[in-house]
N, C-alpha and C positions, 0 to 999 in steps of 0.2 A: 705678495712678494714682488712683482710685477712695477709695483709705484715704490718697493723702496730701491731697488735695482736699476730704475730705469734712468737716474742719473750719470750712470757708469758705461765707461765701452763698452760698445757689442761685444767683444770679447771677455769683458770680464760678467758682462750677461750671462752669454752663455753658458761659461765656466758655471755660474753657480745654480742656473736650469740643471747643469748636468749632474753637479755634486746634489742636488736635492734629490735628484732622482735617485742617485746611487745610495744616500742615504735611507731610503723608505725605502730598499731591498737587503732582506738580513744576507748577508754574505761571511759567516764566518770561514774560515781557514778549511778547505777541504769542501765547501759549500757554498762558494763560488758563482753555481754555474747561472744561477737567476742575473747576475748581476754582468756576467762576461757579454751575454742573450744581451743586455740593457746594453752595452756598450759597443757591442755586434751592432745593433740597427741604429744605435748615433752615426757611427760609420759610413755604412749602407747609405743613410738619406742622405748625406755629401758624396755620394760615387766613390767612395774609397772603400775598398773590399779588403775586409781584414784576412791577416789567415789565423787559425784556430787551429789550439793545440792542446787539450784537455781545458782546464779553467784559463790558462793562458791566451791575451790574442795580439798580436803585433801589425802593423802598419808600414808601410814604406813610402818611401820618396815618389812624387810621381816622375823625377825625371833623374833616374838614379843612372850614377856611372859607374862601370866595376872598376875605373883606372885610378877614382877619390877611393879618401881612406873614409868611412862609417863611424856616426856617431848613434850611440844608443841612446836614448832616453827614455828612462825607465822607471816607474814607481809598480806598487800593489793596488790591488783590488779586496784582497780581505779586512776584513777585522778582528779583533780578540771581542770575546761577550763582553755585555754591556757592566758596567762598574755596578754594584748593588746599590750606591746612594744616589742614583740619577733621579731627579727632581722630576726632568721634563721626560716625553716620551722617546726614548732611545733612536725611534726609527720613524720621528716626525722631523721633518726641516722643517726650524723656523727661523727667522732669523728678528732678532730682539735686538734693541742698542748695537744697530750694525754687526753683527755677528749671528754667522749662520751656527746653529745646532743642529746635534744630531750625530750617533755613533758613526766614527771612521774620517768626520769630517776633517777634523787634523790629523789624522793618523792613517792612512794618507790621501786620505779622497783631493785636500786641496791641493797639494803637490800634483796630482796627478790628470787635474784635471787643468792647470796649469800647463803644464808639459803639453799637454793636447792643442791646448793654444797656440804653444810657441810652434807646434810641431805644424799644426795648420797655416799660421800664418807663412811657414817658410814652402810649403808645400807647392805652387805654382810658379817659385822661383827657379831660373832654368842655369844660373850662374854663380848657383852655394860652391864652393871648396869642397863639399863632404858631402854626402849621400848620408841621410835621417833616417831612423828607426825607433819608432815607438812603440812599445812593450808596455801592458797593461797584464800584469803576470799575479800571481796566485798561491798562498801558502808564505808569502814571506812570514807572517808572524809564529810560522811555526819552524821557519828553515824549512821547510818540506821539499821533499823530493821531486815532487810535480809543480813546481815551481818554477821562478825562473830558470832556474842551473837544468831545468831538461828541453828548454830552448836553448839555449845558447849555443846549439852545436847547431841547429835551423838557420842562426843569424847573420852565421860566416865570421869573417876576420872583424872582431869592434876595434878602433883605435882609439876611444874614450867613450865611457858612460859616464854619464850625468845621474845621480841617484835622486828621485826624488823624494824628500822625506822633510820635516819642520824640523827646520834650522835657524829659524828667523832670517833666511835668507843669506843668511854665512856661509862660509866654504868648509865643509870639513875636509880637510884634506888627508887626515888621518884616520883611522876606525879600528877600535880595539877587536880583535876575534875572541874566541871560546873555544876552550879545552873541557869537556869535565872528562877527570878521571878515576876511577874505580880502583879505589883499592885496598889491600885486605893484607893485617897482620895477622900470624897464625903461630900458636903458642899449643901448648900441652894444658890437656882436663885433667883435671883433680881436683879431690875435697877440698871446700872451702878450710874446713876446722884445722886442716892438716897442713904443713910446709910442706905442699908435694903440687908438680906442674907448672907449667908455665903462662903466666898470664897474659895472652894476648891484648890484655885492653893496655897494661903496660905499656907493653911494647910499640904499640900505635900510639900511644902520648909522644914516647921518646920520638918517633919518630914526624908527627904532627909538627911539635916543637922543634925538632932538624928545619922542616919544612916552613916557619913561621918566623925562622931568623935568618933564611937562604933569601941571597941577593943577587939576582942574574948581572952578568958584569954588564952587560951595555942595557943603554935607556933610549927610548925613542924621543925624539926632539919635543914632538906633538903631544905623547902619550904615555909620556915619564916611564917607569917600571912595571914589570910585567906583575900583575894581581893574582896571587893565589891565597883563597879561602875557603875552608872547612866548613862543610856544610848541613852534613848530615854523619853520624855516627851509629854501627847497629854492632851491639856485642850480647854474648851472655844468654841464656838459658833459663836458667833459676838460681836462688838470691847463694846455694851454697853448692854451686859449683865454680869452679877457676874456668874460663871460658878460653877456648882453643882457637875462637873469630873474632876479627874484630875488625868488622867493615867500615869505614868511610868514603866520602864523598870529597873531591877540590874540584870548585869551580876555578879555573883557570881563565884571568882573559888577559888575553895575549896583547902584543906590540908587534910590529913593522920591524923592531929590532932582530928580531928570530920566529923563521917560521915554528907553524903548529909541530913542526915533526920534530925540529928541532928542542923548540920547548917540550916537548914529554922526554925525549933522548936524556936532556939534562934532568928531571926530574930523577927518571928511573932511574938516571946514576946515583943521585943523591939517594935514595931512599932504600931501606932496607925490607920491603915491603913491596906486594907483588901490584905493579901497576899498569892501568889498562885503560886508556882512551876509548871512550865510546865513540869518537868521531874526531878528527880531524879536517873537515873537509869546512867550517866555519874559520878563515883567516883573517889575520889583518891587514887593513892596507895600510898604504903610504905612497904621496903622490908627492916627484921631483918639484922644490919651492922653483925652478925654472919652466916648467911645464906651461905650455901657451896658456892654457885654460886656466891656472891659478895667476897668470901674469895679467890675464884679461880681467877678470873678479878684482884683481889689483886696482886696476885701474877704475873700475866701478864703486871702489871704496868699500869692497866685500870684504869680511875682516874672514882671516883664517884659526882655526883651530884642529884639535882631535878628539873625533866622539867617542865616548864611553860606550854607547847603544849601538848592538846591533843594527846590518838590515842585510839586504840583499848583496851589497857591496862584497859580502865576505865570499859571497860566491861565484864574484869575475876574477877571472885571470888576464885583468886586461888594465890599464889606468883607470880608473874612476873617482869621479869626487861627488860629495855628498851635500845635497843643496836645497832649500824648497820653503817656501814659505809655512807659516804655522811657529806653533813650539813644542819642542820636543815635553817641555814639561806639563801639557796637557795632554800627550798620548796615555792610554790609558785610565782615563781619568771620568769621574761620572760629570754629566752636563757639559760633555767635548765640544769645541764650537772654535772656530777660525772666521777670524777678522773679513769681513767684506773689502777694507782694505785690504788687506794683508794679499786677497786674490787677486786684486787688481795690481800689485805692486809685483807680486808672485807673478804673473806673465808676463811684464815690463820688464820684470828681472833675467826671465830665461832668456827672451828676446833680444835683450842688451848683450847676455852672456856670448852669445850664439855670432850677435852681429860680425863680421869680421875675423872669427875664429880661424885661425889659421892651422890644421894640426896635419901630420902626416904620418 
């Protein structure tokens, strides 16, 4: 590994010593901690003492001021299991035709080990604009509770996070959220044979189809119209009874246009059917096209868009934009593997992003 890396900055060196290491520890969602331990003593041997907070561990400035405003930079640590067609070994780095493999390596080990970079190099600077925060956080691919969203209250005031995720390096400046809601038509039992009762599965069509030609009035710029689809369906008992339930599922992903609360509010009005969010707390964003941070990306010829895929984003209440080398169309996917460029271009990216930032 050694002689094909050795061409490249020490920084994009190291970067990929680190993502291999992280890659040969399983670290799924909730299972974490082997891998936080691994990032814990990358730390340590540079003299920066992380602080640790279940599988979460974050980093600070070493010459941090309370009177700047804080920037976060943020990716994960977990992964989802490995894809059932993986060829090579999930949990060996190697890197073939300049490209490193190995599960989480786009999803988001490179991003993330990126961010450490840019966070490192800014690190002995004594004359940033902003006090730096690097978060190495846990459970994103499940939204989990123990996640980022149970530091954030640790972090203090963020005046921007930086998401880091494969984006090919684009800005997302926008990110759809998630609604699912539960909900249940209820009709009258009786014999099949007989005109007697009230058909609940009926009644959940008419209303499915309410649901399937309902157009929320406003559209977000980024992220066009708000998504809702039907996903699961449970009615019925046995074949000659009239069924009194008739359960469904809508995945909801939301817009910047209206928040999560606001979307179920309308929903329930439209629907004649008892309906029930299981969460709310996955939103979407949407970042001012004036915002220093997407005028800077501007100018680096960062193209903008809005992402469809969750991340972490949905759980700041703060501006954030969503950035990072890799592609999102390789998350999840068997035989993962990110560009050796793409790392190298990935630190030059945040660096640049970062250069000059001016936010308050």
């Amino acid at each position: 590994m050694q002689e094909v890396i050795s061409t490249y900055d020490p920084k994009t060196q190291e970067a990929v010593k680190l993502l291999s290491g992280m890659i040969e520890i399983q670290s799924f969602s909730r299972e974490e901690g082997d891998v936080a331990n691994y990032m814990d003593s990358f730390f340590r041997k540079k003299e920066i003492s992380p602080i640790r907070s279940g599988h979460n561990l974050w980093v600070k400035s070493k010459h941090w001021d309370d009177s700047k405003p804080t920037i976060l930079l943020n990716s994960h640590i977990d992964t989802v299991k490995p894809a059932s067609l993986y060829t090579l070994d999930p949990y060996k780095a190697q890197i073939i035709d300049g490209k490193l493999f190995g599960l989480g390596s786009n999803d988001a080990g490179g991003p993330l080990v990126c961010l450490i970079q840019a966070f490192l190099h800014y690190q002995d600077q004594k004359d940033l604009p902003y006090n730096l925060i690097l978060a190495a956080s846990a459970e994103e691919e499940i939204s989990g509770a123990n996640g980022v969203a149970s530091i954030l209250p640790e972090l203090g005031k963020i005046a921007l996070g930086i998401v880091g995720e494969p984006t090919l390096m684009d800005m997302a400046v926008a990110e759809k959220g998630l609604v699912v809601l539960d909900c249940e038509a209820k009709g009258v039992s009786g014999h099949a044979a007989r005109d007697e009762g009230e058909n609940a599965i009926y009644k959940a069509l008419t209303e499915i189809e309410k649901l399937k030609s309902f157009q929320f009035e406003k559209e977000s710029p980024y992220l066009g119209p708000v998504k809702k689809t039907v996903t699961l369906i449970e009615a019925g008992m046995q074949h000659n009874v009239v069924p009194d339930s008739c359960k469904f599922v809508v995945d909801v992903r939301t817009t910047d246009a209206y928040s999560n609360a606001e979307t179920v509010e309308i929903i329930d009005a439209l629907m004649d059917v008892a309906v029930c969010p299981r969460s709310i707390r996955l939103n979407s964003s949407g970042l001012s096209q004036e915002h220093p941070v997407v005028k800077r990306g501007e100018s680096l010829g960062m193209k903008k868009y809005g992402s469809p895929t969750l991340s972490d984003q949905a759980l700041m209440p703060f501006d954030t934009v969503k950035i990072g080398p890799g592609d999102s169309a390789r998350s999840h996917t068997a035989d993962e593997y990110i560009g050796i460029d793409e790392i190298d271009a990935g630190i030059k990216g945040y660096i640049d992003l970062l250069d000059g930032l001016e936010i308050s």
